[in-house]
C-alpha positions as CSV (number, residue, x, y, z in Angstrom):
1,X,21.3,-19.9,-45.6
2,X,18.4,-19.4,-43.3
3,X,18.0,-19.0,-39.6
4,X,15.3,-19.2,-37.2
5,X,14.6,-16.8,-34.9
6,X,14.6,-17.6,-31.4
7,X,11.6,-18.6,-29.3
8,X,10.2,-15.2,-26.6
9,X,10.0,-18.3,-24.2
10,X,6.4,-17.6,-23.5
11,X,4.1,-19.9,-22.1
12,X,2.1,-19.9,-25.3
13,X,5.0,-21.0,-27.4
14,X,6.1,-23.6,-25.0
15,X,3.8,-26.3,-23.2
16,X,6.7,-26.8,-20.9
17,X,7.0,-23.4,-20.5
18,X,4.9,-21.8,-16.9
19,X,2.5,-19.3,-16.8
20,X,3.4,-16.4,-14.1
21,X,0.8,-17.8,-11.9
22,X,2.1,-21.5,-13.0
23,X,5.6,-20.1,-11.4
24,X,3.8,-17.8,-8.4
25,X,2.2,-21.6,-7.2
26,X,5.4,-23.7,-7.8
27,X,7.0,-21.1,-5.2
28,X,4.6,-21.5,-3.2
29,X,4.1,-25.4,-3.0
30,X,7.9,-25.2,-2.3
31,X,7.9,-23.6,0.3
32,X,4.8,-25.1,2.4
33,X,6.8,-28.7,1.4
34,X,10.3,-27.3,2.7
35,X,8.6,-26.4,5.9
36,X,7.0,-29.5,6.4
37,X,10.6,-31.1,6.4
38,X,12.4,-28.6,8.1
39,X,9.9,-27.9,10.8
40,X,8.0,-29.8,13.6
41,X,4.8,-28.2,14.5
42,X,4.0,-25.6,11.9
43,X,0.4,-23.6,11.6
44,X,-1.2,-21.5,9.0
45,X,-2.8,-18.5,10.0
46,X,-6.2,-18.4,8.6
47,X,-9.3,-15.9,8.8
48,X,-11.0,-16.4,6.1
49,X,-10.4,-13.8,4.3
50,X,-9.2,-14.3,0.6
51,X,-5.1,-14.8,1.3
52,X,-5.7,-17.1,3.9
53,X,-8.3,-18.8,1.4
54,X,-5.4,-18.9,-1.7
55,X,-3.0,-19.8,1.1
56,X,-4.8,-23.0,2.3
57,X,-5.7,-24.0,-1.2
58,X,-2.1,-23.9,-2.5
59,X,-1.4,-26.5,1.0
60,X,-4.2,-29.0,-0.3
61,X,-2.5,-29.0,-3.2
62,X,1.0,-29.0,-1.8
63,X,0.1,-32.2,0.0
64,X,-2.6,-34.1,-1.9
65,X,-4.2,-36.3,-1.9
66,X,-3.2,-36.0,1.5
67,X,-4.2,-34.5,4.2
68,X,-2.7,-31.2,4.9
69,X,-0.1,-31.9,7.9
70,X,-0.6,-28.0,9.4
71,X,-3.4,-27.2,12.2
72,X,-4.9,-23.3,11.3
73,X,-4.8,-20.8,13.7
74,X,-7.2,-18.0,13.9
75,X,-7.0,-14.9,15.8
76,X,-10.5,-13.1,16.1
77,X,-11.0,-9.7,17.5
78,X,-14.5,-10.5,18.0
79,X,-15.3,-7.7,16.0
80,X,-15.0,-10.0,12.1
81,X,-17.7,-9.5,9.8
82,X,-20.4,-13.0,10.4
83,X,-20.4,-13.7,7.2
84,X,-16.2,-14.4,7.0
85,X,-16.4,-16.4,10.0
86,X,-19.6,-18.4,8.8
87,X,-17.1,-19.1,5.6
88,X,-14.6,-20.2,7.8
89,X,-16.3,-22.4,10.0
90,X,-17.4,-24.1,6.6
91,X,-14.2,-24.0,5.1
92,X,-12.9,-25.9,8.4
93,X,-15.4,-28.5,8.2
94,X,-15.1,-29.2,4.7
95,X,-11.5,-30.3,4.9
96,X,-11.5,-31.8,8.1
97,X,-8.9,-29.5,9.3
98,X,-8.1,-28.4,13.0
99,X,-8.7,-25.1,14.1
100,X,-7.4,-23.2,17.2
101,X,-8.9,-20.0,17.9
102,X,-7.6,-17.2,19.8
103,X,-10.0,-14.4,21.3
104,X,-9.4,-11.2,22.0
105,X,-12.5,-10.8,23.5
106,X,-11.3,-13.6,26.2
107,X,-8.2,-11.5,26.9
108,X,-10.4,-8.3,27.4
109,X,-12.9,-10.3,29.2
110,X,-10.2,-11.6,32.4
111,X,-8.5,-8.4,32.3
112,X,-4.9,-9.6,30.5
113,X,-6.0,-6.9,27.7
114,X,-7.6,-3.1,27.7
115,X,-10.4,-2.0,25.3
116,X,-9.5,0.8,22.6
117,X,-11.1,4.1,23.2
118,X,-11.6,4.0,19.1
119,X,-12.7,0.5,19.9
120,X,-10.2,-0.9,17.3
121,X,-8.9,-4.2,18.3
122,X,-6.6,-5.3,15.3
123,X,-3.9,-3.8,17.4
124,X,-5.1,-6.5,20.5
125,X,-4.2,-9.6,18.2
126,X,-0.2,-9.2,19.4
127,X,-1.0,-10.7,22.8
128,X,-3.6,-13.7,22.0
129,X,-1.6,-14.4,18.8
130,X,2.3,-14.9,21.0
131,X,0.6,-16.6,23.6
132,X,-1.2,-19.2,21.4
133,X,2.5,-19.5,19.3
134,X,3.9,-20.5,22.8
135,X,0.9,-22.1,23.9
136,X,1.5,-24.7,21.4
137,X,4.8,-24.6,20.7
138,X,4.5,-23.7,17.0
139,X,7.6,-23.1,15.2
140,X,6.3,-22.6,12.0
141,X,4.2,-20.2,11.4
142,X,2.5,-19.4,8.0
143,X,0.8,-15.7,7.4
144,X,-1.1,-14.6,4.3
145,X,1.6,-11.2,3.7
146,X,2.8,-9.9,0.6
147,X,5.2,-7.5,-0.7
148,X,3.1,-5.2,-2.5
149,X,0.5,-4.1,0.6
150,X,2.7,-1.9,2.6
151,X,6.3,-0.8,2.6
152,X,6.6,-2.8,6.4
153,X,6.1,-6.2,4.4
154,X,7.8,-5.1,1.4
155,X,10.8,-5.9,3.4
156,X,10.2,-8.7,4.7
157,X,11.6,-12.1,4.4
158,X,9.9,-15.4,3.2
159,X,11.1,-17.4,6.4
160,X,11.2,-14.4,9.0
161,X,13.1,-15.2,12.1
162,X,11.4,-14.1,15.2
163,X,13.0,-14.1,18.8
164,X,10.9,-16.2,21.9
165,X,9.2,-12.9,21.9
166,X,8.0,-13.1,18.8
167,X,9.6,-9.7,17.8
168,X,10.6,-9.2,14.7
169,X,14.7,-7.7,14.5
170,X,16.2,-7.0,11.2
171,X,19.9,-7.6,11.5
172,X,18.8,-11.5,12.4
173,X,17.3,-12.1,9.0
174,X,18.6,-13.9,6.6
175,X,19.4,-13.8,2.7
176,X,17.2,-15.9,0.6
177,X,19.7,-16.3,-2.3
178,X,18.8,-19.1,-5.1
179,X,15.0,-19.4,-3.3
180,X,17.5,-21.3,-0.2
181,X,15.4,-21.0,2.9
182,X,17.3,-20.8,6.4
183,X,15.3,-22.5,8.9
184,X,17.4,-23.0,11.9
185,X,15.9,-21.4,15.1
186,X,17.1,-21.5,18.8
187,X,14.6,-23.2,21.5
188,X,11.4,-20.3,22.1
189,X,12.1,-19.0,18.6
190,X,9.6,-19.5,15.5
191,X,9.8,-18.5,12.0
192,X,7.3,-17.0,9.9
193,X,6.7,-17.9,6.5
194,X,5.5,-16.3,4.2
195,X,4.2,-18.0,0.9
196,X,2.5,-15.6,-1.2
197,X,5.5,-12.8,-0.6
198,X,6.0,-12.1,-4.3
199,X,2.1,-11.8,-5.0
200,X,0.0,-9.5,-5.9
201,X,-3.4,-8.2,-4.7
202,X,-3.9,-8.9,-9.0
203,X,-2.1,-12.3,-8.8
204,X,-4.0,-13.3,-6.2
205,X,-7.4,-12.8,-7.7
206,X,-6.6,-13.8,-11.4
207,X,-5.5,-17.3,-9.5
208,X,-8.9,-17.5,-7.5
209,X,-10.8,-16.9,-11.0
210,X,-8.5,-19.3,-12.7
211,X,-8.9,-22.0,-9.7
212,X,-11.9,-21.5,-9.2
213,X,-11.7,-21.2,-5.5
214,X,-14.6,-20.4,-3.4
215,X,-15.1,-16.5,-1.3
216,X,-17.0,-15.0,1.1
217,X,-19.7,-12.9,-0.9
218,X,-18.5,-9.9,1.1
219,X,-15.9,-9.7,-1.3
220,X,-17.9,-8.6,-4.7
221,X,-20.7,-5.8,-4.8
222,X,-23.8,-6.1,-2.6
223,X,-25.8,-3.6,-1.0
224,X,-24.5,-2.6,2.9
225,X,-25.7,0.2,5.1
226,X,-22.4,1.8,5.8
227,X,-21.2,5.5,7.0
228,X,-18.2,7.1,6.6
229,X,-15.3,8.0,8.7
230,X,-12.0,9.1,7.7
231,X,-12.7,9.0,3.9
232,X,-13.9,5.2,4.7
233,X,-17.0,3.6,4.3
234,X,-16.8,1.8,7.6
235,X,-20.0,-1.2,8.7
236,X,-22.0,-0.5,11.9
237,X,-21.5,-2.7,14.7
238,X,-20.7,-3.7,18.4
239,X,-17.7,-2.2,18.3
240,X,-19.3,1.5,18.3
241,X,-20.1,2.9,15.3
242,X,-21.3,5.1,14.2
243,X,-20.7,8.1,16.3
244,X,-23.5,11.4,16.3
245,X,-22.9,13.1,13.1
246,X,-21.9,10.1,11.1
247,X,-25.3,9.2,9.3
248,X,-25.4,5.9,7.9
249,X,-26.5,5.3,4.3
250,X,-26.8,2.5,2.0
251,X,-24.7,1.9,-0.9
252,X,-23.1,-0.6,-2.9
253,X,-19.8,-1.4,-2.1
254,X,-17.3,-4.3,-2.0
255,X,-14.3,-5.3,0.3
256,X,-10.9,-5.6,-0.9
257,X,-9.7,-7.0,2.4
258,X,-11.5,-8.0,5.2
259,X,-10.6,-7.7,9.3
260,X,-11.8,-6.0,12.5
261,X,-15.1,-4.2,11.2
262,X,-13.8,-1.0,13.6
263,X,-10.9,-0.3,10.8
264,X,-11.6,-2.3,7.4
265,X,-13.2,-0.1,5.0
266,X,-15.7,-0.7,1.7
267,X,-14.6,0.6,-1.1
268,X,-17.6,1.7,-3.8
269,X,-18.4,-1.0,-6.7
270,X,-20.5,-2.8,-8.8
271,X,-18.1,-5.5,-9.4
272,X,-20.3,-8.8,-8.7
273,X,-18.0,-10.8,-10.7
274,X,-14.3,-12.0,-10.8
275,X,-14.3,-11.1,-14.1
276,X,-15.2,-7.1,-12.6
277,X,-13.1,-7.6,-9.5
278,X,-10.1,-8.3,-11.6
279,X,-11.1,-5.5,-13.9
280,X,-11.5,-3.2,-11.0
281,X,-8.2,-4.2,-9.5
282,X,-5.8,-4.0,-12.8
283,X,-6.9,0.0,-13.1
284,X,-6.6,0.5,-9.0
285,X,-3.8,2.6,-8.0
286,X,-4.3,1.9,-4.3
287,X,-3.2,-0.8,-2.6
288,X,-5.9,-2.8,-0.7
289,X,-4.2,-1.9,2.5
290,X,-3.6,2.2,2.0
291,X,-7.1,2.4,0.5
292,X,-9.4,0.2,3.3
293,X,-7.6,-0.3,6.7
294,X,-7.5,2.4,9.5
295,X,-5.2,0.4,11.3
296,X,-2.4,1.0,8.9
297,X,-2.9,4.9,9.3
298,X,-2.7,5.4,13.3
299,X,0.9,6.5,12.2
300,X,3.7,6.7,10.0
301,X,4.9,3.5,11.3
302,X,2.1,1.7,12.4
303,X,2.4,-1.9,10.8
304,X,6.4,-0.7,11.3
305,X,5.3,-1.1,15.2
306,X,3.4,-3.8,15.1
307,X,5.9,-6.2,13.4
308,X,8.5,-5.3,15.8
309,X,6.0,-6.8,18.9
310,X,5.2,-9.7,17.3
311,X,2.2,-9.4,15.1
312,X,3.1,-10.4,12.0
C-alpha cells in the first residue's frame, strides 16, 4: 500500500493557493470595501510618500474599474521635500482624485499655531489635521501605519476608535477577532483605519517591485548635499539648517521614509534599484522609523504622545 504525502500548502504547489503578498492585498481590499459600506464620508490620508502610494493603489484596485469613492487628505508642514509633493500633485491629477490640503504654515501664519525653536513642524500636523477631520465631517479616516515601525503603532488597531477630539484611548478599542471590524461611532467621533497594519517596511517594497507602482526618486540613491545632526544626514532648507558647526557635504544617500525635512533623515546607499532597495531592506536591522525620523526620538514616548492628541 502506498501513501502520498501531504501537500506544504505553498503557493507554488497550489494555483489556488495565495502568495503572502496575495493575502497582505486581499486584507487590504477588505478592509477599504468594508469601510466604504460601513461608513459615509471616509478619506485617505496621502503624502506621497511610498505607504500612502501602496495605500491608494490597493483603493484603485479595491474599486475598479471604478472610481475610488474616498477624497485624500494631505497635511503639509510646509517643510516636504519638492520633489514628494511634485509626485503628489501628479499622482492627483492622474486619477482625477480630490485633494484637500491642510497647512501648517496657514495655522502659523494667523497665529492658531507657534513655530518650533528646532523648527520641526511634524509635531504641528495635530491641529490642521483635527480641524480638517471636523471640517468635513470625515468619519473614516485611512492612515498609511504599520505594526512593525514603532512600538506606539504596534498596538494599534485596524479600525481605531477616536473620541470628537480625535484622541486616541485604549480601553475604547475594540477586538478584531475573525478579521470582524467594529465600526459603530457616536456623532463627532471618527475611526481610523488602518490597511497596511500587518505590513512590513519589506512587504511593502517587494509589492511596489512586484506592482510595479510608480515613486518619488527620492526614494533610491542619488547624490544630495546633506549634513549631519544627531547621527542623521538631515537636507538643508527653510526650516533652518544647518546650524554653525554643521558643514554640509555631498553624499549619496536614499530615504527610507519621507516627511518634514527638519526631522526625516537619509540614510547612506547606492541602492538605485528596487531590486537593491529590497536587498538593502531584508539585511536592515533598523526600522525606517528608529533609523530616519527625529521626531520619534524627542522622548521615550513621543509617537506615544502624539497618538493620544489626535495625530495618528
Amino acid at each position: 500500500m502506498t501513501t502520498t504525502a501531504p501537500t506544504s500548502g505553498t503557493a507554488q504547489d497550489s494555483p489556488y493557493a495565495l502568495t503572502h503578498l496575495d493575502a497582505l492585498e486581499s486584507e487590504a481590499v477588505h478592509i477599504f470595501r468594508e469601510v466604504a459600506g460601513e461608513f459615509e464620508r471616509p478619506v485617505i490620508l496621502f503624502s506621497g510618500g511610498k505607504d500612502s502610494i501602496v495605500m491608494l493603489h490597493l483603493a484603485l484596485k479595491a474599486f475598479a474599474p471604478a472610481a475610488v469613492p474616498f477624497a485624500l487628505l494631505h497635511v503639509d508642514t510646509g517643510h516636504n521635500f519638492p520633489e514628494v509633493l511634485d509626485f503628489r500633485d501628479r499622482t492627483v491629477a492622474r486619477h482625477s482624485l480630490r485633494l484637500h490640503v491642510a497647512s501648517v504654515q496657514d495655522y502659523i501664519d494667523d497665529g492658531r499655531l507657534r513655530e518650533r525653536p528646532d523648527g520641526t513642524r511634524n509635531p504641528l500636523q495635530t491641529v490642521p489635521l483635527t480641524d480638517a477631520i471636523r471640517e468635513h465631517r470625515f468619519d473614516a479616516v485611512f492612515g498609511g501605519g504599520r505594526r512593525d515601525e514603532e512600538k506606539a503603532r504596534a498596538k494599534e488597531r485596524v479600525f481605531s476608535l477616536r473620541d470628537e477630539f480625535s484622541q486616541w484611548d485604549p480601553r475604547r478599542q475594540r477586538p478584531e477577532l475573525w478579521s470582524l471590524y467594529n465600526g459603530r461611532h457616536a456623532p463627532g467621533e471618527h475611526v481610523r483605519v488602518f490597511p497596511l497594519s500587518n505590513w512590513t517596511e519589506l512587504d511593502v517594497w517587494q509589492y511596489i517591485a512586484r506592482e510595479r507602482i510608480e515613486l518619488p526618486e527620492i526614494y533610491f540613491a542619488h547624490e544630495r548635499e546633506v549634513f549631519n545632526r544627531g547621527g542623521m544626514w538631515l537636507t538643508a532648507g527653510q526650516w533652518g539648517g544647518p546650524k554653525d558647526g554643521e558643514p554640509v557635504e555631498r553624499r549619496t544617500v536614499r530615504y527610507r521614509t519621507v516627511g518634514d525635512m527638519s526631522c526625516t533623515g537619509a540614510v547612506d546607499s547606492a541602492a538605485a534599484t528596487l531590486d537593491a532597495v529590497i536587498t538593502e531592506i531584508a539585511a536592515s536591522r533598523l526600522t525606517e522609523r528608529g533609523a530616519t525620523r527625529a521626531d520619534d526620538k524627542l522622548s521615550e514616548a513621543a509617537m506615544e504622545d502624539r497618538k493620544r492628541e489626535g495625530y495618528f
